[in-house]
ZAFI-790163 format. One record per residue (C-alpha): z, x, y. Coordinates in nm, 4 decimals. Layout:
BEGIN
<rec <Z X Y>>
...
***
This chain:
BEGIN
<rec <-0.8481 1.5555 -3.5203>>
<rec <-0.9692 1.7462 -3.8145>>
<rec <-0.8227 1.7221 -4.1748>>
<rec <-0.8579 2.0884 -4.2470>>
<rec <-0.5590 2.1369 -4.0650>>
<rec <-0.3112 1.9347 -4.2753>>
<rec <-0.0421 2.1492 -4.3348>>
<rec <-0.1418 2.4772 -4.1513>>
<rec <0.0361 2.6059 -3.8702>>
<rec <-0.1841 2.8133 -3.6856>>
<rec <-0.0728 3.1175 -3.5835>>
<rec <-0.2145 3.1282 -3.1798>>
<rec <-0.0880 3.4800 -3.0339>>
<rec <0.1321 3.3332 -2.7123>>
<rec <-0.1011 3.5527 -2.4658>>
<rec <-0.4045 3.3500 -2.5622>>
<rec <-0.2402 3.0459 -2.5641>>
<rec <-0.0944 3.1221 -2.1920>>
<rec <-0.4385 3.2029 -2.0932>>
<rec <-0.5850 2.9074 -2.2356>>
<rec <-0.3875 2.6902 -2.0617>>
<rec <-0.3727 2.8493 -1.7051>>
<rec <-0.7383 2.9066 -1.7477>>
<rec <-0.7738 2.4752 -1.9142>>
<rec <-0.5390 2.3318 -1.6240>>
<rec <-0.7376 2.5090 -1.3452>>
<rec <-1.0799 2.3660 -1.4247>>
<rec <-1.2077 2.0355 -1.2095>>
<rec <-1.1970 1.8834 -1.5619>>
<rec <-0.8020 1.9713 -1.6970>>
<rec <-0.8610 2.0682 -2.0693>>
<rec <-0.6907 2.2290 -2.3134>>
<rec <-0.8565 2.3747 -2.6696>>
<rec <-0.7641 2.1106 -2.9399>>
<rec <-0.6121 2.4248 -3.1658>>
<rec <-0.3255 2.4242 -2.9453>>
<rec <-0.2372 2.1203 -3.0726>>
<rec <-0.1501 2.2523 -3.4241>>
<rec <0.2234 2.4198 -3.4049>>
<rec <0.4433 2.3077 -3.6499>>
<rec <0.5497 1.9943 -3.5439>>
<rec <0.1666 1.9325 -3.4007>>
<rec <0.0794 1.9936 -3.7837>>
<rec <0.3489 1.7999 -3.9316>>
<rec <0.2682 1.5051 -3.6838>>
<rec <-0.1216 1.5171 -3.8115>>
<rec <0.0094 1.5108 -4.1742>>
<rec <0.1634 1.2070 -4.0701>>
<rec <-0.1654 1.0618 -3.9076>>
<rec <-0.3527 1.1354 -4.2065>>
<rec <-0.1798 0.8695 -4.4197>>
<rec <-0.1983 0.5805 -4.1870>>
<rec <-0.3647 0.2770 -4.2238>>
<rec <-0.6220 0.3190 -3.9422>>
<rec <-0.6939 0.6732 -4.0522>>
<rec <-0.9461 0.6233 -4.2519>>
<rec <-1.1361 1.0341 -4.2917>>
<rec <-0.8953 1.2345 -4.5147>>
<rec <-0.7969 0.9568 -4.7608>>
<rec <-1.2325 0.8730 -4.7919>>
<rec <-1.3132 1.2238 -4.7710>>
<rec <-1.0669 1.2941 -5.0614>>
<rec <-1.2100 0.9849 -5.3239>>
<rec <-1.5570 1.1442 -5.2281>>
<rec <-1.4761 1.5134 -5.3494>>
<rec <-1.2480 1.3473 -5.6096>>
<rec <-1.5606 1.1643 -5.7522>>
<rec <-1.8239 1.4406 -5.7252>>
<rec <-1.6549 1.7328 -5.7077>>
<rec <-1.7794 1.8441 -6.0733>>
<rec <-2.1002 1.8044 -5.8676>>
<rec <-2.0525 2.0030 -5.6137>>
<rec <-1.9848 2.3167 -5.7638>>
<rec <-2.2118 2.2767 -6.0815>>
<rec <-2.3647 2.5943 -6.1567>>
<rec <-2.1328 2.8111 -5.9881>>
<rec <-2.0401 3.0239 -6.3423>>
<rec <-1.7154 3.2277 -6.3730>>
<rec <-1.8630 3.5173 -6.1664>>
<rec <-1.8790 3.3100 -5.8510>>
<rec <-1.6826 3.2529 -5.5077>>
<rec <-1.5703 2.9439 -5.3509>>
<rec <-1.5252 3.0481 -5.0144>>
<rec <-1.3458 2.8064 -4.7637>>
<rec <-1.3217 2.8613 -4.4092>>
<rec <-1.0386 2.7102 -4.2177>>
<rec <-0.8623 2.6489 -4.5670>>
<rec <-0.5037 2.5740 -4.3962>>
<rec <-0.3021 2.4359 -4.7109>>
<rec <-0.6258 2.3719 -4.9294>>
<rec <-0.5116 2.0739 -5.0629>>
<rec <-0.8616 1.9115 -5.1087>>
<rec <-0.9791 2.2795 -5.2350>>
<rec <-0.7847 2.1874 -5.5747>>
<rec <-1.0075 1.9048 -5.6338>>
<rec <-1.2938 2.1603 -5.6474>>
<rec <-1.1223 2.4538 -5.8640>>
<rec <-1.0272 2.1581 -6.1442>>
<rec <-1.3953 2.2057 -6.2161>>
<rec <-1.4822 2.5442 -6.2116>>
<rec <-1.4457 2.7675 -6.4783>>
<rec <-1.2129 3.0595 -6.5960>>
<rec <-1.2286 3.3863 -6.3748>>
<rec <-1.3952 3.2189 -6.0572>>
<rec <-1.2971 3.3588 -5.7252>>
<rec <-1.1309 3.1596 -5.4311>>
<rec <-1.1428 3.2950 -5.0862>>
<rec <-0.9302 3.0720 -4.8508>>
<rec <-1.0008 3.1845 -4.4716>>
<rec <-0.7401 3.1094 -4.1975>>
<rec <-0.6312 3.2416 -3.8868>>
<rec <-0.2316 3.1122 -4.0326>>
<rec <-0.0974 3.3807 -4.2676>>
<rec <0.2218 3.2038 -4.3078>>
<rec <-0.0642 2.9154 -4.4637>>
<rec <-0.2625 3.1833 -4.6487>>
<rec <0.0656 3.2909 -4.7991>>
<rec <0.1618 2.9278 -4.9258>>
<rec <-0.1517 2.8052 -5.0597>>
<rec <-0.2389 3.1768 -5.2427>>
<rec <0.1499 3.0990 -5.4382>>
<rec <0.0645 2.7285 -5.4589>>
<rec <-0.3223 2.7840 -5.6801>>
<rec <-0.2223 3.0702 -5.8241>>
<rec <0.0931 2.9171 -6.0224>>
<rec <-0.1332 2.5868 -6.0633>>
<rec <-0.4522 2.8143 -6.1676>>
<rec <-0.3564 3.1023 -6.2760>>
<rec <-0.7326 3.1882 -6.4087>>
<rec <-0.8746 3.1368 -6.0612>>
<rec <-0.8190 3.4975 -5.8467>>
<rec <-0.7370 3.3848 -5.4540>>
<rec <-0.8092 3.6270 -5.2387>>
<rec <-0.7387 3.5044 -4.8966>>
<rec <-0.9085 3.6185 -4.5566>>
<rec <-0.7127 3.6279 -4.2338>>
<rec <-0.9491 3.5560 -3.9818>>
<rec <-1.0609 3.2798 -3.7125>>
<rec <-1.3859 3.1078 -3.8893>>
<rec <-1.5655 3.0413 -3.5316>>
<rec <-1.6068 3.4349 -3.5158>>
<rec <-1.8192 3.5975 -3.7525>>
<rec <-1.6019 3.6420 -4.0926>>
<rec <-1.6384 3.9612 -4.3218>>
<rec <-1.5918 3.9122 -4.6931>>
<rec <-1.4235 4.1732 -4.9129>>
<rec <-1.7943 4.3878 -5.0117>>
<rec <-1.7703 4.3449 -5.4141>>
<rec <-1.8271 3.9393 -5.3538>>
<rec <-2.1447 3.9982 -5.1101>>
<rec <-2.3639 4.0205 -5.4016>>
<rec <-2.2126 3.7189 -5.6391>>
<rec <-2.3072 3.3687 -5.6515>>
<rec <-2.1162 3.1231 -5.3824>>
<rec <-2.0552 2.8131 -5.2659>>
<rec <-1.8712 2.7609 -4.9477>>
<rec <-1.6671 2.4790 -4.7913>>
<rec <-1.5585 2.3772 -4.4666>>
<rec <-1.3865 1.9691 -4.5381>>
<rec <-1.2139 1.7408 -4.2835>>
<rec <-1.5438 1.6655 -4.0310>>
<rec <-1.4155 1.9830 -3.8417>>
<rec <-1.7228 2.0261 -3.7014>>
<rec <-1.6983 1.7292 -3.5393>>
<rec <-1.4620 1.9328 -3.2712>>
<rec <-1.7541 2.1232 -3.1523>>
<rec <-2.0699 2.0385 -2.9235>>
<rec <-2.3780 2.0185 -3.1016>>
<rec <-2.4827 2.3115 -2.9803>>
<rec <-2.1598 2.5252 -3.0569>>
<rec <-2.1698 2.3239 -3.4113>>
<rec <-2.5302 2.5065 -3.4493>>
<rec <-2.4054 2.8905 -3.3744>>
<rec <-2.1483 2.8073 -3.5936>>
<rec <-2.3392 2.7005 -3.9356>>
<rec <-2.5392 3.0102 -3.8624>>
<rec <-2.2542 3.1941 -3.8362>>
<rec <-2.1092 3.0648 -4.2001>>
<rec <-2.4460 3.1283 -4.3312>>
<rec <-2.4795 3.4529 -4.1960>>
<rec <-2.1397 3.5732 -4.3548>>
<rec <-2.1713 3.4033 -4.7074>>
<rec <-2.4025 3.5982 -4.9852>>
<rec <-2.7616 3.5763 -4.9882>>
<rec <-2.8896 3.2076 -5.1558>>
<rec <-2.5510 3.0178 -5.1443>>
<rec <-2.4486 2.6555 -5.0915>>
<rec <-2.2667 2.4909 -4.8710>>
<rec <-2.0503 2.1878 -4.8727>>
<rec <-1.9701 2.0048 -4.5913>>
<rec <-1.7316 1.7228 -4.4570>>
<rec <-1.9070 1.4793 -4.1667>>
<rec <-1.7308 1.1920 -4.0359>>
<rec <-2.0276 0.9376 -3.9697>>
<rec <-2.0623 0.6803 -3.7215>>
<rec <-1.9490 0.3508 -3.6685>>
<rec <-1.8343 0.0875 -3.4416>>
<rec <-1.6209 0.2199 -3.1509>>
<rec <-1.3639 -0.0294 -3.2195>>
<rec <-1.2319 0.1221 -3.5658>>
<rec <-1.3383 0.4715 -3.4140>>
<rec <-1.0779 0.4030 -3.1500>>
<rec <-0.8079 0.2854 -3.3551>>
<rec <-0.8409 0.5850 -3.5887>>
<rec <-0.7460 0.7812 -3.2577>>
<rec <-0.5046 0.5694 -3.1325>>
<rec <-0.2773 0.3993 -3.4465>>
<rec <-0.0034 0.1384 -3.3992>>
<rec <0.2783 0.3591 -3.4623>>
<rec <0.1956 0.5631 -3.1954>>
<rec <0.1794 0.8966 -3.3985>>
<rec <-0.1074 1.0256 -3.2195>>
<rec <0.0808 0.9610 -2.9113>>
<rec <0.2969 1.2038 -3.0314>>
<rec <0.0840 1.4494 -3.1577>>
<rec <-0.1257 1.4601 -2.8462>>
<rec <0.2046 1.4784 -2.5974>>
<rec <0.3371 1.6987 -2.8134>>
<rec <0.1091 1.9836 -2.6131>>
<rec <0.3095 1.9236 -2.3090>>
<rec <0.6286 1.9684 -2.5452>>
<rec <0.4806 2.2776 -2.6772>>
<rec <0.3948 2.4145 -2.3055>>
<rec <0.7393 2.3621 -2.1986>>
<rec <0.9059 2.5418 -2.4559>>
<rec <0.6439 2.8915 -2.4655>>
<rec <0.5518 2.8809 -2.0987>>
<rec <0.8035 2.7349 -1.9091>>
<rec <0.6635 2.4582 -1.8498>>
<rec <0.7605 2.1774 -1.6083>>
<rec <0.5941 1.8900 -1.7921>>
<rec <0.7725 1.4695 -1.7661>>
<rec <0.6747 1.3612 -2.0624>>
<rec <0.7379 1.0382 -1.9287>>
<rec <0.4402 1.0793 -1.6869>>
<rec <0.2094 1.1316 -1.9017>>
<rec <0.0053 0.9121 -2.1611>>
<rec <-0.2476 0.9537 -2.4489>>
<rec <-0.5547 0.7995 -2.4008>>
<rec <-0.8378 0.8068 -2.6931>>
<rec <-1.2180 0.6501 -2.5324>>
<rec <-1.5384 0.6682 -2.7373>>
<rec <-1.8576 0.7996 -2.5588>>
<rec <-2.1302 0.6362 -2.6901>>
<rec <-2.4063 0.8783 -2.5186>>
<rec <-2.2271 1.1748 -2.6392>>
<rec <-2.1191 0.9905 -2.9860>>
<rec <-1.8029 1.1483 -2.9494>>
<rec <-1.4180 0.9910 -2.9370>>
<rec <-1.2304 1.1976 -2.6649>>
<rec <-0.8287 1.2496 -2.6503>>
<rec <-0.6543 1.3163 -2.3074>>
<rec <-0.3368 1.3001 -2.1532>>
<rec <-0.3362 1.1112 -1.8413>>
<rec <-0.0794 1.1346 -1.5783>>
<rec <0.0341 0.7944 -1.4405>>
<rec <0.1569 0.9280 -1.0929>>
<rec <0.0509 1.2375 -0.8472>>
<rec <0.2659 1.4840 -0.9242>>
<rec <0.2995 1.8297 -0.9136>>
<rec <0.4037 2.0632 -1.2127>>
<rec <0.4285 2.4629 -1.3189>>
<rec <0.3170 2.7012 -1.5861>>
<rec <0.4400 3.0321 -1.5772>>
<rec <0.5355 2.9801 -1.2228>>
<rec <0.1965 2.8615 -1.1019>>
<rec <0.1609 2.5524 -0.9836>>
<rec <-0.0772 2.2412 -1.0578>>
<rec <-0.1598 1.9635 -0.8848>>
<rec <-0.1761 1.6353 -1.0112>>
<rec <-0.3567 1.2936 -0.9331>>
<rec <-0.2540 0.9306 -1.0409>>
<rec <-0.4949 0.8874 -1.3321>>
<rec <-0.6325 1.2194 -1.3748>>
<rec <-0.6285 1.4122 -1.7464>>
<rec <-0.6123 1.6910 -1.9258>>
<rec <-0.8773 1.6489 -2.2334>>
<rec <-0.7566 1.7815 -2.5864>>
<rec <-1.0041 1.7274 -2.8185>>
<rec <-1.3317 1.5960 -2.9397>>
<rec <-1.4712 1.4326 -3.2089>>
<rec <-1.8023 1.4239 -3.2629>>
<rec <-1.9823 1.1684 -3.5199>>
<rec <-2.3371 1.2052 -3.6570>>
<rec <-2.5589 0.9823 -3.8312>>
<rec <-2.6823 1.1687 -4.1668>>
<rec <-2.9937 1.2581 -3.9942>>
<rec <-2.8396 1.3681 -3.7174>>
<rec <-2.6220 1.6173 -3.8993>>
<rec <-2.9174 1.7246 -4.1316>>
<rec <-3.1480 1.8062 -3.8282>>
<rec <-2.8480 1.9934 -3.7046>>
<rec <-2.8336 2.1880 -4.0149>>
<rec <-3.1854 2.2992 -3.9879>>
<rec <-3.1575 2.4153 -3.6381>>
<rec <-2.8883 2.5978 -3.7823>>
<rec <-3.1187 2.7591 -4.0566>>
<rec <-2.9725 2.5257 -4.3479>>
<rec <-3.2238 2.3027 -4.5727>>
<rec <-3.0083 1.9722 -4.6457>>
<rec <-2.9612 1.8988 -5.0266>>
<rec <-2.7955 1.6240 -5.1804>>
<rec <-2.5341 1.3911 -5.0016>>
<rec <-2.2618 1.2228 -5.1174>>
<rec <-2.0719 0.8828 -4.9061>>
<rec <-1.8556 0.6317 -4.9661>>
<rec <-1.9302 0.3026 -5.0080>>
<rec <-1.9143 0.1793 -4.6498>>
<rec <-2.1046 0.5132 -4.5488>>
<rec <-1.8097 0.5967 -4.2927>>
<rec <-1.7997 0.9284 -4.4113>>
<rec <-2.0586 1.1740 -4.5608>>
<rec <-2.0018 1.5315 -4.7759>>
<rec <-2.3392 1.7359 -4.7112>>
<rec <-2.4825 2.0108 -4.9740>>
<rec <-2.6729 2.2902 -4.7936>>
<rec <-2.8626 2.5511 -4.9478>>
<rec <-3.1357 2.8144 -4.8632>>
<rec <-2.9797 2.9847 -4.5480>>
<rec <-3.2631 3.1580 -4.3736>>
<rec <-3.1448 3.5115 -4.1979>>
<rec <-3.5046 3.5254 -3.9810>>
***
């Protein structure tokens, strides 16, 4: 789970979706993308995650930027750009424009119009100086910013350890692919959950209450009701594991019988105790993530934590384009 998605219903065309999951349930490994989890009820059942107990990324992510975010974006005058990619509702991007000055430019970027729509009305009554200028687009492809910005001063942002949800290797293409479409000599600030102890790892996956139950099964709802699927909820269970070797928590759905079911008329079979896998979540030491960054052509600057170090915000700076 990522926090950038709090609030933001994403917008999946129902084609790729279909092929997604006919494509996800026919591999020896079931698995289905982890933005498929994010309709409106997925995203209103995250929102709910978010605050619990157990949680613990958006709330520490949030006192970080809420204690350095003056920071973060020092220097960045009132010809600059805060561009954020995957902005969803940009809650957290509010702590940022409290400290910039008059004139600066926001560019939210989000594959949710309906989101881009909401937040653009939401900054621009509580900051009217700041001109929003939002980007429809899906961040993991190469985005395009409007040409007047390409030669002003900017900063951009990507919160809520949503890297995390991609291999290390796919987390590489894709820093070189936000350096590649922010101006020449930007920053970059960056949220990176950080790791510790499976056991609260775990939990943060797998709450009490049972809301990422619901959130995870909530796929199978969401199947049902696009592409007539055939899905007993009943049969099926969340599961959240930690893989230490990877350093990644997984989240599947398991079925607890052999059963058969359909999607769009074809049908998939079934074992007792076999899964479809949702989503990862990968966590990095600050090393890790820094020699990441450099692979990546990013030189690490300075890093902000909380006081138990369980999560990190990374500044980046000094793309390289060779």
């Amino acid at each position: 789970m990522s926090a950038r998605k709090l609030g933001a219903v994403h917008a999946v065309p129902v084609d790729d979706f279909a092929d997604a999951v006919l494509s996800g349930l026919s591999k020896p490994q079931k698995a289905i993308s982890s933005q498929f989890l994010y309709d409106a009820r997925g995203s209103a059942l995250f929102e709910e995650i978010t605050g619990l107990p157990e949680y613990y990324p958006t709330r520490t992510e949030t006192a970080i930027l809420s204690a350095y975010a003056a920071e973060m974006v020092e220097g960045l005058g009132a010809d600059g750009v805060l561009v954020e990619f995957g902005s969803g509702s940009s809650v957290k991007t509010e702590l940022l424009l409290s400290q910039l000055p008059l004139h600066v430019i926001y560019v939210p970027v989000d594959v949710s119009e309906s989101a881009l729509v909401e937040a653009t009305e939401r900054l621009s009554a509580r900051f009217p100086q700041v001109d929003v200028r939002p980007v429809v687009g899906d961040f993991s492809h190469p985005i395009q910013l409007p040409q007047d910005l390409n030669r002003r001063p900017a900063v951009g942002f990507f919160p809520g350890s949503t890297i995390g949800n991609f291999g290390p290797a796919e987390a590489v293409r894709l820093l070189r692919s936000f350096g590649r479409g922010l101006p020449d000599a930007s920053r970059f600030i960056i949220g990176v959950d950080l790791k510790k102890e499976a056991r609260r790892l775990v939990a943060a996956y797998n709450d009490a209450e049972g809301a990422t139950a619901a959130f995870n099964l909530n796929l199978l709802v969401r199947i049902n009701r696009e592409l007539d699927g055939d899905f007993d909820l009943e049969s099926f269970r969340h599961e959240a594991i930690y893989d230490p070797r990877a350093g990644r928590i997984e989240m599947h759905l398991v079925s607890d019988v052999a059963q058969d079911v359909r999607v769009l008329g074809r049908p998939f079979r079934f074992k007792a105790g076999e899964s479809i896998h949702t989503e990862n979540s990968y966590k990095y030491t600050t090393d890790q993530f820094r020699e990441m960054a450099s692979a990546a052509g990013w030189q690490a600057g300075r890093l902000w934590t909380d006081a138990n170090a369980d999560f990190s915000v990374h500044e980046l700076f000094g793309f390289g384009r060779g």
